[in-house]
Backbone atoms as SQL, in Angstrom:
CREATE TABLE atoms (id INTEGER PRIMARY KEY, chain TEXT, resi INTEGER, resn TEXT, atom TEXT, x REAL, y REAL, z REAL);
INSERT INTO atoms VALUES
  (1, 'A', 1, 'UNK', 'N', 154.439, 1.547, -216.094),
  (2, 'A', 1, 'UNK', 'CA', 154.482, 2.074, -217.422),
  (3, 'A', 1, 'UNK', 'C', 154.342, 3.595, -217.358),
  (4, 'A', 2, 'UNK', 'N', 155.168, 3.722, -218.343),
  (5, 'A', 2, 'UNK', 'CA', 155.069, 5.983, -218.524),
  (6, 'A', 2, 'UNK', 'C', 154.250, 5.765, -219.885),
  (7, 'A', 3, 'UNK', 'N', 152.665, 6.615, -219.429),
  (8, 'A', 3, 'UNK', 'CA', 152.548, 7.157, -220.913),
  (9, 'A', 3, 'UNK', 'C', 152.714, 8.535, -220.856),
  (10, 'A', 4, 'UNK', 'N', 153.437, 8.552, -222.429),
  (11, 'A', 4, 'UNK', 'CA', 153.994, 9.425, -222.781),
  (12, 'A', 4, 'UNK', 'C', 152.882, 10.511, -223.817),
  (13, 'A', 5, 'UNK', 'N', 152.231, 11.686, -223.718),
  (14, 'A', 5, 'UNK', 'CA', 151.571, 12.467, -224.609),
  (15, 'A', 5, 'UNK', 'C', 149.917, 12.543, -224.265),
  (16, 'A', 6, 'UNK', 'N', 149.557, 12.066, -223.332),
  (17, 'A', 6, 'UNK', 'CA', 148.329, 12.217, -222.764),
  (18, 'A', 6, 'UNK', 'C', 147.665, 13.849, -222.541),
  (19, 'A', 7, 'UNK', 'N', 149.038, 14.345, -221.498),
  (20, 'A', 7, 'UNK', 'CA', 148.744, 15.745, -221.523),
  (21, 'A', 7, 'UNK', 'C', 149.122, 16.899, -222.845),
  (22, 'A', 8, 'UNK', 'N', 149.892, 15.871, -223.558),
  (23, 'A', 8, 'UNK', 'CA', 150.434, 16.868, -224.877),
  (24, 'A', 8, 'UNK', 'C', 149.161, 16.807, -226.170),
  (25, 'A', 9, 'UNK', 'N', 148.071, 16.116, -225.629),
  (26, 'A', 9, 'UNK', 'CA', 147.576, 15.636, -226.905),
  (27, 'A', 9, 'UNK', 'C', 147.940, 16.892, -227.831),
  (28, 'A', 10, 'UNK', 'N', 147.348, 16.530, -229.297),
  (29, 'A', 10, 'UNK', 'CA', 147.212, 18.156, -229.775),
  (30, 'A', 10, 'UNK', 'C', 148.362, 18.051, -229.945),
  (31, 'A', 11, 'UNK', 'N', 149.561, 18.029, -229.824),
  (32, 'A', 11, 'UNK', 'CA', 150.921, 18.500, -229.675),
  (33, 'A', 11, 'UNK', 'C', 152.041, 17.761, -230.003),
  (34, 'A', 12, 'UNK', 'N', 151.662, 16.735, -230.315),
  (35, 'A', 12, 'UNK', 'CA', 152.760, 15.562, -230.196),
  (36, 'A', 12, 'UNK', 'C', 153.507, 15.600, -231.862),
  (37, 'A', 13, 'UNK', 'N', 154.074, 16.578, -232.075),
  (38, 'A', 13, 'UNK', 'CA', 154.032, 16.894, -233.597),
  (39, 'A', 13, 'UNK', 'C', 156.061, 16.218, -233.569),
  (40, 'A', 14, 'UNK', 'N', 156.531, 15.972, -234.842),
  (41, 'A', 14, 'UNK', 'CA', 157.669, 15.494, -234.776),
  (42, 'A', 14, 'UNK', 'C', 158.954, 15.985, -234.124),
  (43, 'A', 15, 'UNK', 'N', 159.265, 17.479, -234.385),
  (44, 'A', 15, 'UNK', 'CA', 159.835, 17.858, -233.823),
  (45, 'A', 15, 'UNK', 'C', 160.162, 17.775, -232.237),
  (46, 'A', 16, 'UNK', 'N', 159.313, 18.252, -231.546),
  (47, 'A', 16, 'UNK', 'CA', 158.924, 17.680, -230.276),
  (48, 'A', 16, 'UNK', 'C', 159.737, 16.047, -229.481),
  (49, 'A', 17, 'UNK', 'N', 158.951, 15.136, -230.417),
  (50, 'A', 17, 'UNK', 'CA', 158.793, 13.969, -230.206),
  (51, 'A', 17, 'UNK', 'C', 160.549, 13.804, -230.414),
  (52, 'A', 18, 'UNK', 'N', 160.968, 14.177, -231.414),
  (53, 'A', 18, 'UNK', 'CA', 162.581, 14.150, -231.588),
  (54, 'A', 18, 'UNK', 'C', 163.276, 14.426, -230.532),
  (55, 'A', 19, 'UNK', 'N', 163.304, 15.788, -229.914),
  (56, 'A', 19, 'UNK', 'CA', 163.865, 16.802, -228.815),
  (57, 'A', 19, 'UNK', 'C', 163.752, 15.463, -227.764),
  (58, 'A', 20, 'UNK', 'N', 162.583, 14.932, -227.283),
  (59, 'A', 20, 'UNK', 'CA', 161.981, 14.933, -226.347),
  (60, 'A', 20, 'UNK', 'C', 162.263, 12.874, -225.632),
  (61, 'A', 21, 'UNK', 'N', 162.464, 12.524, -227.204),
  (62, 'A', 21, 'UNK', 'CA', 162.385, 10.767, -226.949),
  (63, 'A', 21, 'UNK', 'C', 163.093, 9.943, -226.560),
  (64, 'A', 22, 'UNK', 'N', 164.731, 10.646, -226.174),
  (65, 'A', 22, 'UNK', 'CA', 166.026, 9.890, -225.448),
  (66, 'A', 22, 'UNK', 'C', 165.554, 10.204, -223.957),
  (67, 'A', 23, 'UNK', 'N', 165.107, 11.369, -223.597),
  (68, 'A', 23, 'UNK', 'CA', 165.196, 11.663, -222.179),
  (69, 'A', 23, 'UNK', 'C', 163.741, 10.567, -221.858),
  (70, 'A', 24, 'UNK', 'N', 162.513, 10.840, -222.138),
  (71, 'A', 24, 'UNK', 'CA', 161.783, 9.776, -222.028),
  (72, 'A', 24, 'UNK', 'C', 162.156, 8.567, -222.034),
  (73, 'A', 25, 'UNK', 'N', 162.427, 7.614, -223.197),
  (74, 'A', 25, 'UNK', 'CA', 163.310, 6.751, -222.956),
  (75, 'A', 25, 'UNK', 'C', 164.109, 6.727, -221.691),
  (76, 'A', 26, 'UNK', 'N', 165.079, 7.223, -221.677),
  (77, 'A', 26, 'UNK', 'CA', 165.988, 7.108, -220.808),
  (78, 'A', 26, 'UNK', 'C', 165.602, 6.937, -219.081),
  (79, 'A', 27, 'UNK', 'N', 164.634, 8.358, -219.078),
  (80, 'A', 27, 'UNK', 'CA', 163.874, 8.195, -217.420),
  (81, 'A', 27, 'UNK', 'C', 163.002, 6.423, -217.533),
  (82, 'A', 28, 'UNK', 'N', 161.997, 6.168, -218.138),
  (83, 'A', 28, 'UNK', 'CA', 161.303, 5.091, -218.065),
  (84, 'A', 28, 'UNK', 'C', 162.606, 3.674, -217.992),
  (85, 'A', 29, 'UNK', 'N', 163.304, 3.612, -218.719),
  (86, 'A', 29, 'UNK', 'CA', 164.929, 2.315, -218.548),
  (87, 'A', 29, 'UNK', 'C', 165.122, 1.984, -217.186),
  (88, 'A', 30, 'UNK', 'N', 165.721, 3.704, -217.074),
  (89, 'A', 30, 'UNK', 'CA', 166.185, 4.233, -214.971),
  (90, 'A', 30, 'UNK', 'C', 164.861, 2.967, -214.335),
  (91, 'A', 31, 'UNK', 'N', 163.753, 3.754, -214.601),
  (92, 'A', 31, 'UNK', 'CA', 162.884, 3.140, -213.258),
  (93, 'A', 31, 'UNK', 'C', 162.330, 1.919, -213.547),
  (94, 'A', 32, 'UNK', 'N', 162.839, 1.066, -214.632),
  (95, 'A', 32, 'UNK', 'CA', 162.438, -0.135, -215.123),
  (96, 'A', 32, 'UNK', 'C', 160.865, -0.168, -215.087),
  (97, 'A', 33, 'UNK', 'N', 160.617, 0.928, -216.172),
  (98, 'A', 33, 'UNK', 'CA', 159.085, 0.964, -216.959),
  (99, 'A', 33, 'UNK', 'C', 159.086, 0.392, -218.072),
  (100, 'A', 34, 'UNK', 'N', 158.360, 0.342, -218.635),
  (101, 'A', 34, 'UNK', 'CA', 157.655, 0.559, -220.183),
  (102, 'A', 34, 'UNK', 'C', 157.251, 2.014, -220.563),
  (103, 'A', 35, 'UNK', 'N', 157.834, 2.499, -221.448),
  (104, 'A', 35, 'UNK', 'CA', 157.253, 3.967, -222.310),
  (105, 'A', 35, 'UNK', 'C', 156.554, 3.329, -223.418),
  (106, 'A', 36, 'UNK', 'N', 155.184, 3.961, -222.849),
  (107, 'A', 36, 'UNK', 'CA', 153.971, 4.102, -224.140),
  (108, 'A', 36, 'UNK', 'C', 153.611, 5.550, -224.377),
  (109, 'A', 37, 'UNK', 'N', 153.974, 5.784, -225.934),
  (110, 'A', 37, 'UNK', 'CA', 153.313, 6.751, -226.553),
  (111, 'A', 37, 'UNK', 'C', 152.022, 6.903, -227.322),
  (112, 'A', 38, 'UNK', 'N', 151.677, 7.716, -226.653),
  (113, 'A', 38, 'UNK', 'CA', 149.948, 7.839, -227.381),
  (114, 'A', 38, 'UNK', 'C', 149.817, 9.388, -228.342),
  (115, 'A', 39, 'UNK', 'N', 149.275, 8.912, -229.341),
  (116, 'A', 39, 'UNK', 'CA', 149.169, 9.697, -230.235),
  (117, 'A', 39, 'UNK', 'C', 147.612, 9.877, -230.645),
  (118, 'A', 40, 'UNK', 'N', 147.091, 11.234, -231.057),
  (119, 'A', 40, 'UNK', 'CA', 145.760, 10.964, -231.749),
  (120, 'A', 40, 'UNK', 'C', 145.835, 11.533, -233.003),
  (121, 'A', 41, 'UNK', 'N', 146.195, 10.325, -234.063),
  (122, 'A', 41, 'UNK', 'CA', 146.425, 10.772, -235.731),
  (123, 'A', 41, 'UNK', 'C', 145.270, 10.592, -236.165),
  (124, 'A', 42, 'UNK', 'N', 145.312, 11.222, -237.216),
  (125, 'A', 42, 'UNK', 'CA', 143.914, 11.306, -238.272),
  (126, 'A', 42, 'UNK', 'C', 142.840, 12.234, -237.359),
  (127, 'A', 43, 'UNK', 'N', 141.628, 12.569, -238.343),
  (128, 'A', 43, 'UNK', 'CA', 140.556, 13.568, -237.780),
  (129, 'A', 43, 'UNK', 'C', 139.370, 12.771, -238.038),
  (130, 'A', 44, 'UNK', 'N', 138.247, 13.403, -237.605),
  (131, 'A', 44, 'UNK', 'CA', 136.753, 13.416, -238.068),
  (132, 'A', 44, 'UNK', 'C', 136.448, 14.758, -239.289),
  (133, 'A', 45, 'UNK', 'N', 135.483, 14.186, -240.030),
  (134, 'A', 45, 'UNK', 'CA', 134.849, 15.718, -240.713),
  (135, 'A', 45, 'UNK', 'C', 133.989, 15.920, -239.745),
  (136, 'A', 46, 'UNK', 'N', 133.626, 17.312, -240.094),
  (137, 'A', 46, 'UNK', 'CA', 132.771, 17.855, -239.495),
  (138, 'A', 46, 'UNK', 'C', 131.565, 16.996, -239.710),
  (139, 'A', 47, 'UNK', 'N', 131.065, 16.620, -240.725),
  (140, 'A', 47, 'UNK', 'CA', 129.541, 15.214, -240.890),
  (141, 'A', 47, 'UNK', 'C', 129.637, 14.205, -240.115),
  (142, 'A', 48, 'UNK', 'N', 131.140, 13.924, -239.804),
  (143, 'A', 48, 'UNK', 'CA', 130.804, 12.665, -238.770),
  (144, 'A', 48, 'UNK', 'C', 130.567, 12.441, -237.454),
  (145, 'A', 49, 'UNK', 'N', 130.964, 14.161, -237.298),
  (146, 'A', 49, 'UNK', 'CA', 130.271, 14.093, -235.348),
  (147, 'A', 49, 'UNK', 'C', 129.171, 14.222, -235.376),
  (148, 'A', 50, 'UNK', 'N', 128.885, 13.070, -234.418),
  (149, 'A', 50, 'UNK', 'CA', 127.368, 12.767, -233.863),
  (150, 'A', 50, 'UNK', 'C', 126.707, 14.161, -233.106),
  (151, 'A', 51, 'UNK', 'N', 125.703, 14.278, -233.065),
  (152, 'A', 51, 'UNK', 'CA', 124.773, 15.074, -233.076),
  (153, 'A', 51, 'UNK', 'C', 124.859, 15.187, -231.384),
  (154, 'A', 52, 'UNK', 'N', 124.931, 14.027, -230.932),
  (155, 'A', 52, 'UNK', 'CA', 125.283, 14.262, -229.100),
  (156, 'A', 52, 'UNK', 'C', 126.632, 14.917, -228.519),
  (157, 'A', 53, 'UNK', 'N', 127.293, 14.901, -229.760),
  (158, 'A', 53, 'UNK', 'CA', 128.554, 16.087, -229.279),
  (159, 'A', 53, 'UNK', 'C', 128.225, 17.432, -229.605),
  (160, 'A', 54, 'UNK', 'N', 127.637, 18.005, -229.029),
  (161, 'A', 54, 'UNK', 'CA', 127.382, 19.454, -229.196),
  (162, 'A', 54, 'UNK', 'C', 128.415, 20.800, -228.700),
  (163, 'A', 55, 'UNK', 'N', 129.095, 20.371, -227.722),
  (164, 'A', 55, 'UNK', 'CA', 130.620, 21.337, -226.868),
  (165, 'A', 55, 'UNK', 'C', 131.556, 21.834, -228.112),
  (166, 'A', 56, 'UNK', 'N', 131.316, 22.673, -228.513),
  (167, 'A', 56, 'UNK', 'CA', 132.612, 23.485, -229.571),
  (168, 'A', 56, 'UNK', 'C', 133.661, 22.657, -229.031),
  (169, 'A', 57, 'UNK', 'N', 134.174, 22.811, -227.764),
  (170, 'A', 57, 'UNK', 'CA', 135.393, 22.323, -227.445),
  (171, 'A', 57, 'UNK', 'C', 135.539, 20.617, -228.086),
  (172, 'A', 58, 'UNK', 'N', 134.722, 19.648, -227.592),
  (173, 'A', 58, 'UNK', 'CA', 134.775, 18.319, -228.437),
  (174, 'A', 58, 'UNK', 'C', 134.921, 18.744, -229.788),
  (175, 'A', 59, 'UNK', 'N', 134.380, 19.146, -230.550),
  (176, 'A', 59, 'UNK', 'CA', 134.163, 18.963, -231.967),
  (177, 'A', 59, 'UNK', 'C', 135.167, 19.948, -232.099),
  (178, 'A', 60, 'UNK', 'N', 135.915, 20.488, -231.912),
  (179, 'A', 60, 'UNK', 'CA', 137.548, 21.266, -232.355),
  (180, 'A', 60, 'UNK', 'C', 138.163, 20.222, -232.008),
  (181, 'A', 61, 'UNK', 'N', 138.389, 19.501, -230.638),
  (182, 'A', 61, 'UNK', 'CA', 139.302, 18.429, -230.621),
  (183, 'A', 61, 'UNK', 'C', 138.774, 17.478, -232.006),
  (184, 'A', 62, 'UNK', 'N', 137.801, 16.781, -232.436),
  (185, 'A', 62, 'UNK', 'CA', 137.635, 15.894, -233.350),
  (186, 'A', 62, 'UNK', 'C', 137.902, 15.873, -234.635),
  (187, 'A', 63, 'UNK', 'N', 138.316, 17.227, -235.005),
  (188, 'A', 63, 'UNK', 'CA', 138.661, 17.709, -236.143),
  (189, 'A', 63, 'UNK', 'C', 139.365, 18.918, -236.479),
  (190, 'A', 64, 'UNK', 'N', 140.470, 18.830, -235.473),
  (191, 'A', 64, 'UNK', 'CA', 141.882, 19.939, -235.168),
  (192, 'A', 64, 'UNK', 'C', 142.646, 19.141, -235.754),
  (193, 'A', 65, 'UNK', 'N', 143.035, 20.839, -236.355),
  (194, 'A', 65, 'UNK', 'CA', 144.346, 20.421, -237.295),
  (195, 'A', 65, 'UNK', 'C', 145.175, 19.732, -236.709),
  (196, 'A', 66, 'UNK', 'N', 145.737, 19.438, -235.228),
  (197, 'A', 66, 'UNK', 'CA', 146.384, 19.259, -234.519),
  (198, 'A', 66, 'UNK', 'C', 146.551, 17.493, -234.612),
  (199, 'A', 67, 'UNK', 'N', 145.539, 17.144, -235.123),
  (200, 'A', 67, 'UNK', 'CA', 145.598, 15.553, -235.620),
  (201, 'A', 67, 'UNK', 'C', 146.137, 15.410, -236.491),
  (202, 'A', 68, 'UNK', 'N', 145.993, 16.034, -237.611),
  (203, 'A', 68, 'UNK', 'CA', 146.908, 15.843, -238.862),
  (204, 'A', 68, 'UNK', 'C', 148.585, 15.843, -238.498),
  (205, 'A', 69, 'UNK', 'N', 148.198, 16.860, -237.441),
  (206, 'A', 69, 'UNK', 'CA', 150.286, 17.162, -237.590),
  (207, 'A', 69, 'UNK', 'C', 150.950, 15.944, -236.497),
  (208, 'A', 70, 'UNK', 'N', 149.662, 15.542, -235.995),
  (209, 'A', 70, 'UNK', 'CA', 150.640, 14.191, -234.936),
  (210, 'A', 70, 'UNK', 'C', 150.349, 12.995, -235.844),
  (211, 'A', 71, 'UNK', 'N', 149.369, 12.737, -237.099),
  (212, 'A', 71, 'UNK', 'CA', 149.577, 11.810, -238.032),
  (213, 'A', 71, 'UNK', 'C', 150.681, 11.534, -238.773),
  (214, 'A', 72, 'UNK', 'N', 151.131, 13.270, -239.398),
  (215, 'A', 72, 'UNK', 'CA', 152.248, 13.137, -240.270),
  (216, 'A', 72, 'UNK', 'C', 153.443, 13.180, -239.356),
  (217, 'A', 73, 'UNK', 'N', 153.553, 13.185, -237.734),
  (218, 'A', 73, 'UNK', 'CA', 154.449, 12.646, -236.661),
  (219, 'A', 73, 'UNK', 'C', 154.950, 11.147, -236.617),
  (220, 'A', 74, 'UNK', 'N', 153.456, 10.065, -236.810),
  (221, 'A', 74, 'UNK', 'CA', 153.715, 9.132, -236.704),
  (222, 'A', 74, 'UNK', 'C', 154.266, 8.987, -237.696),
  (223, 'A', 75, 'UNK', 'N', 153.768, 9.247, -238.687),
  (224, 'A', 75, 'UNK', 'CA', 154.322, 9.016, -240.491),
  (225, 'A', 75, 'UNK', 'C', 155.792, 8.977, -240.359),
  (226, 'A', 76, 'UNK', 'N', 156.592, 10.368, -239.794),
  (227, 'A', 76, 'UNK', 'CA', 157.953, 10.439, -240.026),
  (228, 'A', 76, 'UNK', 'C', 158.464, 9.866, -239.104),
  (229, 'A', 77, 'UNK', 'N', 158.291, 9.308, -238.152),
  (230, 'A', 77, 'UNK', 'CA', 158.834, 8.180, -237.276),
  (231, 'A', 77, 'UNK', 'C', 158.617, 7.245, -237.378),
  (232, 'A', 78, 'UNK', 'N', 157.695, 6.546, -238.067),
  (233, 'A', 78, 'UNK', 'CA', 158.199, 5.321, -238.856),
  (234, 'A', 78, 'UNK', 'C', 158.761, 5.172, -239.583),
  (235, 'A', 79, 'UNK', 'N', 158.906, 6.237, -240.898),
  (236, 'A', 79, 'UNK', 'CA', 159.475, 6.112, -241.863),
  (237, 'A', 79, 'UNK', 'C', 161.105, 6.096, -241.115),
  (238, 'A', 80, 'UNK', 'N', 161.834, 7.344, -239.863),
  (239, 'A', 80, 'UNK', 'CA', 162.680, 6.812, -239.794),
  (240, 'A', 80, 'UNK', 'C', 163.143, 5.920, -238.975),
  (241, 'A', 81, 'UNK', 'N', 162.636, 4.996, -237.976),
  (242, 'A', 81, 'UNK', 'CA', 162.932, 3.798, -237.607),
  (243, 'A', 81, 'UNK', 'C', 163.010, 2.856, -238.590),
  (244, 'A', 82, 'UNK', 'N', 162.225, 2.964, -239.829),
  (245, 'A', 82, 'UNK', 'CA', 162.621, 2.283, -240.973),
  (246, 'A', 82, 'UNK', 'C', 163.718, 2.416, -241.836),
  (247, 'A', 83, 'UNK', 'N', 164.274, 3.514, -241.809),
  (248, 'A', 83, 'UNK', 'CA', 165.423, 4.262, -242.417),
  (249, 'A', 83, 'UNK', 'C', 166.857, 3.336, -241.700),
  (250, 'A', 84, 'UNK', 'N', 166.543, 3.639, -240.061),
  (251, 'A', 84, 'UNK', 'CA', 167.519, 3.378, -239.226),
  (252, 'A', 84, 'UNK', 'C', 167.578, 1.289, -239.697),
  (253, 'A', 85, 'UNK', 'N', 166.774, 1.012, -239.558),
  (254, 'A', 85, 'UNK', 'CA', 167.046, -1.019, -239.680),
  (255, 'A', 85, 'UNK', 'C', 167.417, -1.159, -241.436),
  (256, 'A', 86, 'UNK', 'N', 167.264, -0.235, -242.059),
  (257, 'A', 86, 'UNK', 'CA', 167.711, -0.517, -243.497),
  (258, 'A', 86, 'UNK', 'C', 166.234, -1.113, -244.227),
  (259, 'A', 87, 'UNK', 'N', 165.254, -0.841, -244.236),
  (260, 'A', 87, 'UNK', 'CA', 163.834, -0.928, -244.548),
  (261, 'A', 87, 'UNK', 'C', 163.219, -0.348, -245.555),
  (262, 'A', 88, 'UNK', 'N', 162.487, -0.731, -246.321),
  (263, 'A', 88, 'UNK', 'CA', 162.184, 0.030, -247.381),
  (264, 'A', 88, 'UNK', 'C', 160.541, 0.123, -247.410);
């Protein structure tokens, strides 16, 4: 299996994922894989990190904007794989 966005976390925003999802596809087919994409949508507020995460760096990942924009990623790639089967 290829996962796909591990090192992109943060990043996996639609555009990207567009450019980027035939050639993925395509390499994982070649070597008779499975492509899994991992995404981290949605955030934490700032109230909900636990008190044992203290690292600026954790608590920017837990509540970077950067979640929102790979949420509204997944959002528009479902919506158009739904588009594409005739789905409403």
């Amino acid at each position: 299996m290829y996962l796909w966005g591990l090192i992109m976390s943060g990043h996996m925003d639609e555009k990207r994922i567009v450019k980027l999802f035939s050639a993925m596809e395509n390499k994982a087919e070649h070597d008779g894989r499975m492509l899994e994409i991992l995404f981290h949508p949605g955030r934490s507020s700032l109230e909900e990190i636990s008190k044992d995460v203290e690292q600026k760096d954790a608590i920017e990942f837990y509540i970077s904007e950067n979640r929102t924009i790979e949420k509204q990623a997944v959002y528009a790639l479902d919506l158009a794989q739904k588009a594409r089967k005739g789905e409403r």
